[in-house]
N, CA, C, O and CB atoms as a CASP TS submission, in Angstrom:
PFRMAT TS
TARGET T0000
AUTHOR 0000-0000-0000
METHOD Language model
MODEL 1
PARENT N/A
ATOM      1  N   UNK     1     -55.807   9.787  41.558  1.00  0.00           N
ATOM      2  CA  UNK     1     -56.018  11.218  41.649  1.00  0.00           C
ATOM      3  C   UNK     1     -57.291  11.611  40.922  1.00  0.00           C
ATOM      4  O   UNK     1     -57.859  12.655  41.242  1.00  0.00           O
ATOM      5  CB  UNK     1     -54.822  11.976  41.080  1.00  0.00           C
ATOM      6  N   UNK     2     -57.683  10.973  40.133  1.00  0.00           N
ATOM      7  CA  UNK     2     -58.604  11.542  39.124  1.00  0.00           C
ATOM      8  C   UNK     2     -59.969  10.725  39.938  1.00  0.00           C
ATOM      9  O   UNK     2     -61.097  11.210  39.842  1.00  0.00           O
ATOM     10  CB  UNK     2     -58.179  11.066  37.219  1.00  0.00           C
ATOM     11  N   UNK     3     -59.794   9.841  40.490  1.00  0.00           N
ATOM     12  CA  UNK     3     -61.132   9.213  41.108  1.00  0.00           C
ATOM     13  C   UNK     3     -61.483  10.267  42.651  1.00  0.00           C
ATOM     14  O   UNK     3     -62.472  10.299  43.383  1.00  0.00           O
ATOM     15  CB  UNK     3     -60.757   7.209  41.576  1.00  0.00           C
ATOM     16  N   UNK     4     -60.039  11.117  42.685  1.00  0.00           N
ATOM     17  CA  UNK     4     -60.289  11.753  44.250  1.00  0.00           C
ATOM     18  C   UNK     4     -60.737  13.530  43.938  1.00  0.00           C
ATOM     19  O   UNK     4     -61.259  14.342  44.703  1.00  0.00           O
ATOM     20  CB  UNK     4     -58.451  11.606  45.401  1.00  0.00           C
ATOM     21  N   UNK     5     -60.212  13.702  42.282  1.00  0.00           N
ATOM     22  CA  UNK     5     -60.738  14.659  41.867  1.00  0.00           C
ATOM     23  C   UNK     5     -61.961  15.096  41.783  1.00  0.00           C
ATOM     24  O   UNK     5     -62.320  16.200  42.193  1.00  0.00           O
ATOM     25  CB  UNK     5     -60.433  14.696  41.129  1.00  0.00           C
ATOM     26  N   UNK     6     -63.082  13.803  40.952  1.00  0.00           N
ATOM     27  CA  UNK     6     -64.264  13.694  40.711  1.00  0.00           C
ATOM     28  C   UNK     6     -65.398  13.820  41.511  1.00  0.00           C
ATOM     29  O   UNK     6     -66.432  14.461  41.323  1.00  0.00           O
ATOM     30  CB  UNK     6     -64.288  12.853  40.301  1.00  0.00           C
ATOM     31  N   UNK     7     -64.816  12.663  43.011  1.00  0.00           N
ATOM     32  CA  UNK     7     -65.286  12.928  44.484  1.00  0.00           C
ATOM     33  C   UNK     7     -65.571  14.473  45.059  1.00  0.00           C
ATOM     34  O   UNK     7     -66.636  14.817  45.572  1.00  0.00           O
ATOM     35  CB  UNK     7     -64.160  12.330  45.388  1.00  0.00           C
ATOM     36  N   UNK     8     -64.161  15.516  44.830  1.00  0.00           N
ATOM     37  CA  UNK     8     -64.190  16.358  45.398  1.00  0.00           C
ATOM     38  C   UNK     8     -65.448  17.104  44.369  1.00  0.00           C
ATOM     39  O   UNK     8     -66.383  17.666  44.940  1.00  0.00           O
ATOM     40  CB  UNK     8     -62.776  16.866  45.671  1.00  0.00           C
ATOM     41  N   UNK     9     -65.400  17.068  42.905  1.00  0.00           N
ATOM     42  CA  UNK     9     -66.024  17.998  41.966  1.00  0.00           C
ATOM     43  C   UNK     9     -67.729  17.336  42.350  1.00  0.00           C
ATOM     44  O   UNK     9     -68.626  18.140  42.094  1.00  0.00           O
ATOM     45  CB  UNK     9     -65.302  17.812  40.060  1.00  0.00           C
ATOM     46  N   UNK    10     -67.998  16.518  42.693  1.00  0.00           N
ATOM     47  CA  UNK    10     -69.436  16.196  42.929  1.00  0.00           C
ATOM     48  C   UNK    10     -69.992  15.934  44.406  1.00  0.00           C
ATOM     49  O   UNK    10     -71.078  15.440  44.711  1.00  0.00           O
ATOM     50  CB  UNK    10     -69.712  14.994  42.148  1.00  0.00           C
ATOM     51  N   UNK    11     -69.048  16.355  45.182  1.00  0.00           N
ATOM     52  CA  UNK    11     -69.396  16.717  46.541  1.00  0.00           C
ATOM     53  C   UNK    11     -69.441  15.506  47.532  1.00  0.00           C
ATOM     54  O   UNK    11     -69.948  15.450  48.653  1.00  0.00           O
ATOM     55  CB  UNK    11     -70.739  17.411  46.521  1.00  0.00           C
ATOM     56  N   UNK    12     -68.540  14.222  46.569  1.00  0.00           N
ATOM     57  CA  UNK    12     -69.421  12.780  47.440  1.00  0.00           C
ATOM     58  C   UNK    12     -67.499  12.677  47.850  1.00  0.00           C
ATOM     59  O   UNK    12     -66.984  11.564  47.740  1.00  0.00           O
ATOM     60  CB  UNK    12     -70.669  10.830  46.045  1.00  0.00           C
ATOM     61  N   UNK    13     -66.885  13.503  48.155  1.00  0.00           N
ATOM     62  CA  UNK    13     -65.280  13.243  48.725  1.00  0.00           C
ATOM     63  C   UNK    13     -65.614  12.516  50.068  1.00  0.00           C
ATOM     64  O   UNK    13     -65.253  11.360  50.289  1.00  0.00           O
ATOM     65  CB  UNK    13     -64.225  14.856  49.053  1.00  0.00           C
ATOM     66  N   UNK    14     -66.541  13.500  51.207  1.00  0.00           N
ATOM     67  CA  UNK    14     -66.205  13.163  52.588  1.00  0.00           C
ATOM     68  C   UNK    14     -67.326  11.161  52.945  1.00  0.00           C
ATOM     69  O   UNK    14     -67.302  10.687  54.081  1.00  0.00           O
ATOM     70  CB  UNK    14     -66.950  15.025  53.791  1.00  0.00           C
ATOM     71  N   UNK    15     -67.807  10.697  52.224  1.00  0.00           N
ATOM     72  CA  UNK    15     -68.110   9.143  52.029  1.00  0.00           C
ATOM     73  C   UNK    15     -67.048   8.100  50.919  1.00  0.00           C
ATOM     74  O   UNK    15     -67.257   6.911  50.679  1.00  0.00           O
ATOM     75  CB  UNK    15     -69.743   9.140  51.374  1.00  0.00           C
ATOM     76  N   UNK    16     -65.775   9.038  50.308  1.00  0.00           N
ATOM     77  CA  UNK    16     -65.222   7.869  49.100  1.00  0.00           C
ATOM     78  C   UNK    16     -64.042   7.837  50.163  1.00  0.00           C
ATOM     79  O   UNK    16     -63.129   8.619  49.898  1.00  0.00           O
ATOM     80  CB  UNK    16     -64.800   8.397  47.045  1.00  0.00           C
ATOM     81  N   UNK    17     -63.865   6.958  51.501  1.00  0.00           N
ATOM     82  CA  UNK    17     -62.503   6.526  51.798  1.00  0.00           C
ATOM     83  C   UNK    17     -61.474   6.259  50.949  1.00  0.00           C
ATOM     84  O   UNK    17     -60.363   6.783  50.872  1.00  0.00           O
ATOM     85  CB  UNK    17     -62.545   5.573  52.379  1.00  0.00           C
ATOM     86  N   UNK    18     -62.099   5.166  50.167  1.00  0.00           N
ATOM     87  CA  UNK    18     -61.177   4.316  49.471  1.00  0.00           C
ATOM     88  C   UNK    18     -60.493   5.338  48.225  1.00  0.00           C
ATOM     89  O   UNK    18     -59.367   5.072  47.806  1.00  0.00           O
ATOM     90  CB  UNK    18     -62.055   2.888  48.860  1.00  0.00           C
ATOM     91  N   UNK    19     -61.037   6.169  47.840  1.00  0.00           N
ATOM     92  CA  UNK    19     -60.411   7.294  47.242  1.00  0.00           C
ATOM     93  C   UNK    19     -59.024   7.692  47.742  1.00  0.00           C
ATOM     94  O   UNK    19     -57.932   7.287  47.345  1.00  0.00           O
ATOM     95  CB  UNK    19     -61.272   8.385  47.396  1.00  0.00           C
ATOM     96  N   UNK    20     -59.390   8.824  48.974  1.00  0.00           N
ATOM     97  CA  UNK    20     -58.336   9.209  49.916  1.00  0.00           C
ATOM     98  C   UNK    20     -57.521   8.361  50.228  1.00  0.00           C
ATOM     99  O   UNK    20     -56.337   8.602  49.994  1.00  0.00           O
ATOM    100  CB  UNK    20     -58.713   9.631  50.988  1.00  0.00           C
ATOM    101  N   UNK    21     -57.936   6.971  50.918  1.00  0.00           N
ATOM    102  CA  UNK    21     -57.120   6.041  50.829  1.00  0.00           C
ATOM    103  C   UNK    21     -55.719   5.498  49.843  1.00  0.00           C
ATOM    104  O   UNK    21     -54.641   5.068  50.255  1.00  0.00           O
ATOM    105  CB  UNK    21     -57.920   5.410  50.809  1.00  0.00           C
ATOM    106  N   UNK    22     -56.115   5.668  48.627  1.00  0.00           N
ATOM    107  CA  UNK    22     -55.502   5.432  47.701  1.00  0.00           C
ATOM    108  C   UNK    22     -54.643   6.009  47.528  1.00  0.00           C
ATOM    109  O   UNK    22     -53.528   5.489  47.499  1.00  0.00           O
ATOM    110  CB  UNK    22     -55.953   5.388  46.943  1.00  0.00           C
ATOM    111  N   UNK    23     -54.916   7.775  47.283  1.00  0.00           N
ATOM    112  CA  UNK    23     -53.769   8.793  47.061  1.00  0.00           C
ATOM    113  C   UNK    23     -52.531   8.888  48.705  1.00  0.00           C
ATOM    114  O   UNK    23     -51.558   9.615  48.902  1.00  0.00           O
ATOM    115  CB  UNK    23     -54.776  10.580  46.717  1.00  0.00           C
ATOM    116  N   UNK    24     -53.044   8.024  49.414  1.00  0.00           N
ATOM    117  CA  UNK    24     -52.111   8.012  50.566  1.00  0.00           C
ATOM    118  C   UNK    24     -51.189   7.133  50.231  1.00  0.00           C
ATOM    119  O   UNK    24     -50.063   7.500  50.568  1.00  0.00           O
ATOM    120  CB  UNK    24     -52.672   7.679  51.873  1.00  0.00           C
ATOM    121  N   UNK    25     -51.246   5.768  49.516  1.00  0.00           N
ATOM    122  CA  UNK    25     -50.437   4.935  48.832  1.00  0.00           C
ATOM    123  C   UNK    25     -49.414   5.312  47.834  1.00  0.00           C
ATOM    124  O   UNK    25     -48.550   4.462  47.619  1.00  0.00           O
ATOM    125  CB  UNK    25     -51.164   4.195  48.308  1.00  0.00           C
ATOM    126  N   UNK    26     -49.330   6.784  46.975  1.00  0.00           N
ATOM    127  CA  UNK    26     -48.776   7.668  46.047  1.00  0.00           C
ATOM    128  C   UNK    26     -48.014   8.617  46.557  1.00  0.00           C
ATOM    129  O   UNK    26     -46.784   8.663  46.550  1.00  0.00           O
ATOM    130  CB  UNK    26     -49.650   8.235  45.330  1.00  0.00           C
ATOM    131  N   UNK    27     -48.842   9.450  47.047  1.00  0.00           N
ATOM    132  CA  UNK    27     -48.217  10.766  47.398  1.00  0.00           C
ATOM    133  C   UNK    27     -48.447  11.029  48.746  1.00  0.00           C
ATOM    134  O   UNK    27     -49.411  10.640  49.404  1.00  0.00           O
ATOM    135  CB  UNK    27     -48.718  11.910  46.596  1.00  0.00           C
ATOM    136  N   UNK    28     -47.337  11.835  49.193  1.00  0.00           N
ATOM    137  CA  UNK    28     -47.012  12.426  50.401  1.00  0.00           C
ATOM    138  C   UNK    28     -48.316  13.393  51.156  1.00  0.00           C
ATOM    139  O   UNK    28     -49.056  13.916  50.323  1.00  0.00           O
ATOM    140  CB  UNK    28     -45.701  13.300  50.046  1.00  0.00           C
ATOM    141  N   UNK    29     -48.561  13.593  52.188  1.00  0.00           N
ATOM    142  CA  UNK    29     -49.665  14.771  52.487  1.00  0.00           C
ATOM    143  C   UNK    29     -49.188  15.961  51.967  1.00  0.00           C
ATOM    144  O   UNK    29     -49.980  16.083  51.032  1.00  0.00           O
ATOM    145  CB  UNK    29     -49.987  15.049  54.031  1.00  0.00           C
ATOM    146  N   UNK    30     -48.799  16.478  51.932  1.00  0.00           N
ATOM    147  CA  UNK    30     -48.339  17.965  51.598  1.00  0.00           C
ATOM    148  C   UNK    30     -48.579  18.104  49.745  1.00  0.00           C
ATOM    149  O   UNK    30     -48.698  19.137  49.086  1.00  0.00           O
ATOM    150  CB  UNK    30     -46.369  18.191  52.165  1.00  0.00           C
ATOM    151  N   UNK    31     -48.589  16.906  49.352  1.00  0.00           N
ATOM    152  CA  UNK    31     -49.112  16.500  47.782  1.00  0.00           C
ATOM    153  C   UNK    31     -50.467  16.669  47.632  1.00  0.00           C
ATOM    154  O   UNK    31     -51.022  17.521  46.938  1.00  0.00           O
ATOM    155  CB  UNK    31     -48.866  14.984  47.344  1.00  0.00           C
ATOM    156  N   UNK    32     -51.132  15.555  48.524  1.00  0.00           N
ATOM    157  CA  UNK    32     -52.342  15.433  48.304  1.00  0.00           C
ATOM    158  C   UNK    32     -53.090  16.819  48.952  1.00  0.00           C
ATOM    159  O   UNK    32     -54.082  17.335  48.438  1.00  0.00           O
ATOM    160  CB  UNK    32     -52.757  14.061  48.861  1.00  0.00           C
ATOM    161  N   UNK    33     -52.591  17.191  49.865  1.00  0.00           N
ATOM    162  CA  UNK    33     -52.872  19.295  49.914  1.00  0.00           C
ATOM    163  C   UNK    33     -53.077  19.709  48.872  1.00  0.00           C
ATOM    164  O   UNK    33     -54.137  19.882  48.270  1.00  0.00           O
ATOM    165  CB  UNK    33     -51.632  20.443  50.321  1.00  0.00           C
ATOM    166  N   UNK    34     -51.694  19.955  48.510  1.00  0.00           N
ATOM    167  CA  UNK    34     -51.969  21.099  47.220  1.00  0.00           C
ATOM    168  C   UNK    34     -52.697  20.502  46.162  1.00  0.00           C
ATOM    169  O   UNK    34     -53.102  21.310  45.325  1.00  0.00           O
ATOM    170  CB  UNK    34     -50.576  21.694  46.478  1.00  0.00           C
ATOM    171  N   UNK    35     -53.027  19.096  45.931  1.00  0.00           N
ATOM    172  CA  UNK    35     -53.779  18.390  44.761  1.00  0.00           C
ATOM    173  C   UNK    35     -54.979  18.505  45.477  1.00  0.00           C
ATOM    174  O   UNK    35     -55.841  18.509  44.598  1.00  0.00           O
ATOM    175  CB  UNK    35     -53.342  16.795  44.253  1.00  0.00           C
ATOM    176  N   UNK    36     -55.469  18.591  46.445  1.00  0.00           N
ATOM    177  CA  UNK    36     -56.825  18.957  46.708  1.00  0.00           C
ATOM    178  C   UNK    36     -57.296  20.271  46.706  1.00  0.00           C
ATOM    179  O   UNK    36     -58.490  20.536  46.845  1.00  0.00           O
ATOM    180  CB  UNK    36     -57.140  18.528  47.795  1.00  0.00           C
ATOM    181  N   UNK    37     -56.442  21.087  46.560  1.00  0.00           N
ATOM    182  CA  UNK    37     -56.609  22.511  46.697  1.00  0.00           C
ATOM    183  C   UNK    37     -56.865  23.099  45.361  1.00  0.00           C
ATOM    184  O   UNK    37     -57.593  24.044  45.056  1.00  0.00           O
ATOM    185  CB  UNK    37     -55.410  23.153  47.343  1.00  0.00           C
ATOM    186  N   UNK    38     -55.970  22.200  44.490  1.00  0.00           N
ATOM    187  CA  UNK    38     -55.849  22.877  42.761  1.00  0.00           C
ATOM    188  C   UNK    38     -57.098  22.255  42.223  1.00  0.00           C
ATOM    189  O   UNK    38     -57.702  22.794  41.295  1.00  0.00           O
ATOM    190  CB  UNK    38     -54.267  22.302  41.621  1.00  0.00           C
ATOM    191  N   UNK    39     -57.558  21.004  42.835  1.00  0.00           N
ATOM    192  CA  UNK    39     -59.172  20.696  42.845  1.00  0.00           C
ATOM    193  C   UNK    39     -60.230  21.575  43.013  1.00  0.00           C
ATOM    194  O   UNK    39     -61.277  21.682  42.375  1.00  0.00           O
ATOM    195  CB  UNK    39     -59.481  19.895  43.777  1.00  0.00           C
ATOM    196  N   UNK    40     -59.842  22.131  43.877  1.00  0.00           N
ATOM    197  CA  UNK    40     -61.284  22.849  44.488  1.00  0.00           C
ATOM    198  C   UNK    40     -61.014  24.371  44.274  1.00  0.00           C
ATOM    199  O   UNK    40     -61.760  25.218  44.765  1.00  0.00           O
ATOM    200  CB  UNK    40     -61.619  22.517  46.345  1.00  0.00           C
ATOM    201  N   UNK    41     -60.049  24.653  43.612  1.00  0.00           N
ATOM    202  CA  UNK    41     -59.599  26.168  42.980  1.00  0.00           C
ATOM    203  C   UNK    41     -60.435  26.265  41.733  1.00  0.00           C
ATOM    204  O   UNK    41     -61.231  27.171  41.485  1.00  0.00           O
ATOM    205  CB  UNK    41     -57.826  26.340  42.531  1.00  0.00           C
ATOM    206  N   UNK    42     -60.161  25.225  40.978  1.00  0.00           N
ATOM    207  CA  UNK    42     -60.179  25.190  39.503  1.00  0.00           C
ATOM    208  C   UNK    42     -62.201  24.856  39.644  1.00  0.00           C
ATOM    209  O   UNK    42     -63.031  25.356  38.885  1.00  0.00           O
ATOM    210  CB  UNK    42     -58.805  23.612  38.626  1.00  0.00           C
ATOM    211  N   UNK    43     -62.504  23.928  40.789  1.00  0.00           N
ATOM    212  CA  UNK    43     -64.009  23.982  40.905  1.00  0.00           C
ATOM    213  C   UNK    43     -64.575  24.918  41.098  1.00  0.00           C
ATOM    214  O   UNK    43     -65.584  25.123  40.423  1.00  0.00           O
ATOM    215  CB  UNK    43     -64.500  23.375  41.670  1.00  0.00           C
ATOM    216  N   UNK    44     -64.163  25.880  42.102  1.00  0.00           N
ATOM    217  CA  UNK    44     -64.561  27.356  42.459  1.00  0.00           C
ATOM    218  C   UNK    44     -64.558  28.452  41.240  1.00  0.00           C
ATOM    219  O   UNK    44     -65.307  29.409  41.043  1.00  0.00           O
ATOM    220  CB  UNK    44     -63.511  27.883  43.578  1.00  0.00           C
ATOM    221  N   UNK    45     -63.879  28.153  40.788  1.00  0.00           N
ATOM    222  CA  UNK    45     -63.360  29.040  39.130  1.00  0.00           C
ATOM    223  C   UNK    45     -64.773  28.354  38.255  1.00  0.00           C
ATOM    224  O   UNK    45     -65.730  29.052  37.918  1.00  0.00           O
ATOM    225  CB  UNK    45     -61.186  28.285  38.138  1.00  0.00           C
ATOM    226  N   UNK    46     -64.706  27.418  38.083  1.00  0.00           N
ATOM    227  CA  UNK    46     -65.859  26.847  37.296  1.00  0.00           C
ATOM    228  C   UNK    46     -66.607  27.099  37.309  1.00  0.00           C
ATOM    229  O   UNK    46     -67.177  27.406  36.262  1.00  0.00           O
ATOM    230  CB  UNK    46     -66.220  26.034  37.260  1.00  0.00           C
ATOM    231  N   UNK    47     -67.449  27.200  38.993  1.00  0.00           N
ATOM    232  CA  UNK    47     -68.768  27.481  39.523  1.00  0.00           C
ATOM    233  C   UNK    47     -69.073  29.087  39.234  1.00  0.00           C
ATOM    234  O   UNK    47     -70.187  29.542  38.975  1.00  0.00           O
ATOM    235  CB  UNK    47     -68.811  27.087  41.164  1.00  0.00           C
ATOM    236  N   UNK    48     -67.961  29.772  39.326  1.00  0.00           N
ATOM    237  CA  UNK    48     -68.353  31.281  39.532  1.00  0.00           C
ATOM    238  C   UNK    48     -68.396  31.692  38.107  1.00  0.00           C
ATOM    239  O   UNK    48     -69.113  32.692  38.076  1.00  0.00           O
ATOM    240  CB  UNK    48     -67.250  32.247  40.476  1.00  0.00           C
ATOM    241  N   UNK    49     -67.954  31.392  36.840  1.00  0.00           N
ATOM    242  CA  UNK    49     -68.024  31.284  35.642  1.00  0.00           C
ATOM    243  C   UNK    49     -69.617  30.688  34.786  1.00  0.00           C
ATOM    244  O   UNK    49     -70.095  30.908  33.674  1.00  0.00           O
ATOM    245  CB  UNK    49     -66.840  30.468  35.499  1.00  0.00           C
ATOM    246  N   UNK    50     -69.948  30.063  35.681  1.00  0.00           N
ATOM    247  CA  UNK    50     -71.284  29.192  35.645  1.00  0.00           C
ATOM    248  C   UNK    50     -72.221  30.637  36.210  1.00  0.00           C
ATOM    249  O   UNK    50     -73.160  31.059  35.534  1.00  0.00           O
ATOM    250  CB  UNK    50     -71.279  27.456  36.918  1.00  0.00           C
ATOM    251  N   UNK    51     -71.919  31.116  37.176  1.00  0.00           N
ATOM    252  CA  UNK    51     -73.025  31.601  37.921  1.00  0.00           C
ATOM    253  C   UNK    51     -73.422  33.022  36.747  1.00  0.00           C
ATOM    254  O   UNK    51     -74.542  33.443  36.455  1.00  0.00           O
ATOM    255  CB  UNK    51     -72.491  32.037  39.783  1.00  0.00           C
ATOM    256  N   UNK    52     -71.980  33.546  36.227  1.00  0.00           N
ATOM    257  CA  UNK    52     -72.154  34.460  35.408  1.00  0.00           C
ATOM    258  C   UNK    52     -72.594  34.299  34.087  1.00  0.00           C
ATOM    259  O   UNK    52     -72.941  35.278  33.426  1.00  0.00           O
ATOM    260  CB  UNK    52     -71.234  34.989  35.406  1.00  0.00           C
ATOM    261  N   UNK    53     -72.622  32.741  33.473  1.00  0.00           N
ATOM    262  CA  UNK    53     -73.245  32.989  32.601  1.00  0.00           C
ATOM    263  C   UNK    53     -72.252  32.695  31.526  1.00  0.00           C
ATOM    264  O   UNK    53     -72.752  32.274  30.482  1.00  0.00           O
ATOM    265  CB  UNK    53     -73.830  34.183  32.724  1.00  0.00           C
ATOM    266  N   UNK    54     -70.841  32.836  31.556  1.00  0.00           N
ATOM    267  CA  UNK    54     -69.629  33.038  30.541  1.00  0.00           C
ATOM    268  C   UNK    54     -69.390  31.662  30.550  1.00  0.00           C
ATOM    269  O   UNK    54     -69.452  30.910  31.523  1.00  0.00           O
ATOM    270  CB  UNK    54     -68.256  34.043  30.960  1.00  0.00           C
ATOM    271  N   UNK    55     -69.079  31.358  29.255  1.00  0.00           N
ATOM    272  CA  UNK    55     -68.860  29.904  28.951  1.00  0.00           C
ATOM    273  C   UNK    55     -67.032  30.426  28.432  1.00  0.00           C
ATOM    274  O   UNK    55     -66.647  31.452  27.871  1.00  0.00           O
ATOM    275  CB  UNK    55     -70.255  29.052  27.443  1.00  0.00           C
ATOM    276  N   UNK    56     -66.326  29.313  28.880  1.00  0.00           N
ATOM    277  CA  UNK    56     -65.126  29.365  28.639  1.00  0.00           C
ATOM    278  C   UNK    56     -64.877  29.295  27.339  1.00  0.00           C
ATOM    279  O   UNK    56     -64.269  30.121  26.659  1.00  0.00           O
ATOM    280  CB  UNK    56     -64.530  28.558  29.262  1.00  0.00           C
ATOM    281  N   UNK    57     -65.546  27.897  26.874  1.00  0.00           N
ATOM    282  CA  UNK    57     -65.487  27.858  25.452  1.00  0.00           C
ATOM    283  C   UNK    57     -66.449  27.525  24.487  1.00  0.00           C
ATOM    284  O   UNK    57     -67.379  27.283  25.257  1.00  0.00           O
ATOM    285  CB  UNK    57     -64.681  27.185  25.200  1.00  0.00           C
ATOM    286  N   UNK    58     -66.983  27.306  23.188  1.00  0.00           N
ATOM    287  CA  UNK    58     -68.172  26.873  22.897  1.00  0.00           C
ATOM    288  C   UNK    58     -68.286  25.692  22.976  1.00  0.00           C
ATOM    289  O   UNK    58     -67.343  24.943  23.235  1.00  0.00           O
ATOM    290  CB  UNK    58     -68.566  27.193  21.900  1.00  0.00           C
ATOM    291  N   UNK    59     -69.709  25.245  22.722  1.00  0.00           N
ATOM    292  CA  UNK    59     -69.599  23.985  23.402  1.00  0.00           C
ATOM    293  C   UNK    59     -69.101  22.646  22.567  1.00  0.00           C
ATOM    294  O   UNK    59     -68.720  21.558  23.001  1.00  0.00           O
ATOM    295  CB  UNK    59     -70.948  23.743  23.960  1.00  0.00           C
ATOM    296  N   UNK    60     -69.296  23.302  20.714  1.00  0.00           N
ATOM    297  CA  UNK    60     -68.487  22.748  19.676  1.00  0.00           C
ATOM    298  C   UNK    60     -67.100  22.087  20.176  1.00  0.00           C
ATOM    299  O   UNK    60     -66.714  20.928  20.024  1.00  0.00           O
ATOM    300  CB  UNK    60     -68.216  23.865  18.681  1.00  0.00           C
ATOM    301  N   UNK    61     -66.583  22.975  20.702  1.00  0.00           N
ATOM    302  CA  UNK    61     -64.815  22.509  21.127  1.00  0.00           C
ATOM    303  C   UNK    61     -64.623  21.688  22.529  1.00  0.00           C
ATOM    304  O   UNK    61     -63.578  21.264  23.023  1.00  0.00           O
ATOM    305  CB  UNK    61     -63.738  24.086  21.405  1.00  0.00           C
ATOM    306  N   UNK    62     -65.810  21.611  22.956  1.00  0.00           N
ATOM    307  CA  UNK    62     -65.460  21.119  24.520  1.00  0.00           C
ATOM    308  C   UNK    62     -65.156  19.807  24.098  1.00  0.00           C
ATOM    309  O   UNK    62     -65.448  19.348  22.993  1.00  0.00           O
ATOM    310  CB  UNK    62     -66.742  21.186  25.818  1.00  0.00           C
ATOM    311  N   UNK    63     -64.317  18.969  25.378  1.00  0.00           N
ATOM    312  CA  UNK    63     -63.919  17.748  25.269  1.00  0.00           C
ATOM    313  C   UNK    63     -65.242  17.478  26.117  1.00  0.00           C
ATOM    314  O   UNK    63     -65.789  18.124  27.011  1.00  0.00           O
ATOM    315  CB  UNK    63     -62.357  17.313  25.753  1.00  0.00           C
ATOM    316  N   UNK    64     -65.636  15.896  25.293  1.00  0.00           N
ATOM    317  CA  UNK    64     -66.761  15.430  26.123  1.00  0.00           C
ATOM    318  C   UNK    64     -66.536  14.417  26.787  1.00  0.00           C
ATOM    319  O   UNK    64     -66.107  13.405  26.232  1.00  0.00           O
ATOM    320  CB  UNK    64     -67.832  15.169  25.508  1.00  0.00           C
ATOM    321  N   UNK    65     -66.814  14.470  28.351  1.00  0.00           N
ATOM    322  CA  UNK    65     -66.241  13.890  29.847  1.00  0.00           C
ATOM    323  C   UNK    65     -67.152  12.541  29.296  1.00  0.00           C
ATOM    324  O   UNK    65     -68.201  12.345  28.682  1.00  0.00           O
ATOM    325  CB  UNK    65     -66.785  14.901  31.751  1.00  0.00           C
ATOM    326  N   UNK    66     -65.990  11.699  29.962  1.00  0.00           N
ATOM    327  CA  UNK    66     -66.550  10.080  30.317  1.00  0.00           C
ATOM    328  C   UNK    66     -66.289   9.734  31.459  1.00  0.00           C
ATOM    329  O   UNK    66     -65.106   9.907  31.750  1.00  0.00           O
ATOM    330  CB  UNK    66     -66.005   8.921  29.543  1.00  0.00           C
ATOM    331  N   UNK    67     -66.931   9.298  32.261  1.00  0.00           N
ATOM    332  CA  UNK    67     -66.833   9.138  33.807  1.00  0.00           C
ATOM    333  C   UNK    67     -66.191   8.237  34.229  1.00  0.00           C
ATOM    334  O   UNK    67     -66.462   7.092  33.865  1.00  0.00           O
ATOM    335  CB  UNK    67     -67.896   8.980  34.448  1.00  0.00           C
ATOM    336  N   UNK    68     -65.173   8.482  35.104  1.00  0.00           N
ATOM    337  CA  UNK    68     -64.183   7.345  34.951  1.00  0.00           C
ATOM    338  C   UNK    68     -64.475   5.861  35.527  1.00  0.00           C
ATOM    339  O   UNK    68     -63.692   4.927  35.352  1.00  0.00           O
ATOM    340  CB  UNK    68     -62.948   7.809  35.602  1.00  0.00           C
ATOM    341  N   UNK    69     -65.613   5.764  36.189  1.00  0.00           N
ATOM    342  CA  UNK    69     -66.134   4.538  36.224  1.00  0.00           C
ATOM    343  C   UNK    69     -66.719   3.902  35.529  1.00  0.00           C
ATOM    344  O   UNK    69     -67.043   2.806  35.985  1.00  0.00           O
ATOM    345  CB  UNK    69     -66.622   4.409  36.845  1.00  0.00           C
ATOM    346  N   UNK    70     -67.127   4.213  34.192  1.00  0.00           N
ATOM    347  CA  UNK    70     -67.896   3.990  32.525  1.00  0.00           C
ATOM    348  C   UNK    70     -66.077   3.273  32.342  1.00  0.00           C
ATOM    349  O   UNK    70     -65.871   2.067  32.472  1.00  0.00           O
ATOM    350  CB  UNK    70     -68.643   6.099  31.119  1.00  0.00           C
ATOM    351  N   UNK    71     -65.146   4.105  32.089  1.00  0.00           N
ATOM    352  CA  UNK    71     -63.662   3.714  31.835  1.00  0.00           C
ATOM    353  C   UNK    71     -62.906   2.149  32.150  1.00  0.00           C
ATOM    354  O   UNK    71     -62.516   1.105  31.627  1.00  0.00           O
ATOM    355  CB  UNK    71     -62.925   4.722  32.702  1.00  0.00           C
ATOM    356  N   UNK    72     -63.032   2.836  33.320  1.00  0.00           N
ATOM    357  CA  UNK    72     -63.184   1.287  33.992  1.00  0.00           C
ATOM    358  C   UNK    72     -64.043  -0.043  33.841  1.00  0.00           C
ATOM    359  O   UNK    72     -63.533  -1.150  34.012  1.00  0.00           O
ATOM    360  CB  UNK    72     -63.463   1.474  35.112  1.00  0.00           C
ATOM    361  N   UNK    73     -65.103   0.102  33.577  1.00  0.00           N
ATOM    362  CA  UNK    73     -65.867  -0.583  33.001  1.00  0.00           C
ATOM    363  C   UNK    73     -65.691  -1.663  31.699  1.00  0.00           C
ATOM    364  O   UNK    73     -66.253  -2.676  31.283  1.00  0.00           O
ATOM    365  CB  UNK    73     -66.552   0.250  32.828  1.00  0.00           C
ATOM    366  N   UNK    74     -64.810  -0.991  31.412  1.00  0.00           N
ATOM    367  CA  UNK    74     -64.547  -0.622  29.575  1.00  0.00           C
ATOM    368  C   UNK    74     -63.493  -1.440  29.367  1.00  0.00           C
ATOM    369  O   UNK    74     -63.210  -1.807  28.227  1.00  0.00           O
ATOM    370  CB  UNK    74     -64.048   1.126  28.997  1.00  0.00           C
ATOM    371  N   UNK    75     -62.730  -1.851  30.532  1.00  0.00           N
ATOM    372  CA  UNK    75     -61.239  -1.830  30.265  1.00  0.00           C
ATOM    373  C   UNK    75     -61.446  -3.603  30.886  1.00  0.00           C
ATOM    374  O   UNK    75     -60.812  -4.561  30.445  1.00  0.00           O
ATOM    375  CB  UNK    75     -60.013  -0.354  31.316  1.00  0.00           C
ATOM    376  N   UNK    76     -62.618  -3.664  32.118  1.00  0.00           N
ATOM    377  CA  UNK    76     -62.428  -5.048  32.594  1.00  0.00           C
ATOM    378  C   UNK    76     -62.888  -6.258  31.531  1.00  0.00           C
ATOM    379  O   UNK    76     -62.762  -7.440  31.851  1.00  0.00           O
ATOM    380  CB  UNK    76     -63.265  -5.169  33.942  1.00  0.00           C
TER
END
C-alpha cells in the first residue's frame, strides 16, 4: 500500500504495474478504491494547502520522509 501510495503522490501510478499488482494480492477492489481515493484526497488537501501558502505544521515538528525504496535498501 505504501509503495502504491507514493506512485499515486508522485504521479508515476499509471507506469508502476507491479505496484497495483501487488495490492490485488491483499485487498479486494472495492479496498483498493477507497485506498486510492483516501490517497488522492489527502494529496489534493496537501496541494491546495501548498498553493495557499499555510503550512500545517512547523517544519521543527515535521516527521522527516524516507523513501521507501532507501528502506528497502536498508533492510537487504
Amino acid at each position: 500500500m505504501i509503495r502504491w501510495a507514493a506512485a499515486l503522490t508522485d504521479n508515476s501510478a499509471p507506469g508502476d504495474d507491479a505496484a497495483f499488482d501487488a495490492l490485488k494480492e491483499i485487498f479486494a477492489e472495492r479496498e483498493i478504491v477507497e485506498l486510492t481515493l483516501f490517497t488522492c484526497l489527502f494529496n489534493a488537501w496537501n496541494r491546495l494547502q501548498d498553493g495557499f501558502h499555510n503550512p500545517v505544521e512547523a517544519s521543527s515538528d515535521q516527521v522527516q520522509w524516507q523513501d521507501w525504496r532507501e528502506e528497502r535498501d536498508l533492510l537487504s
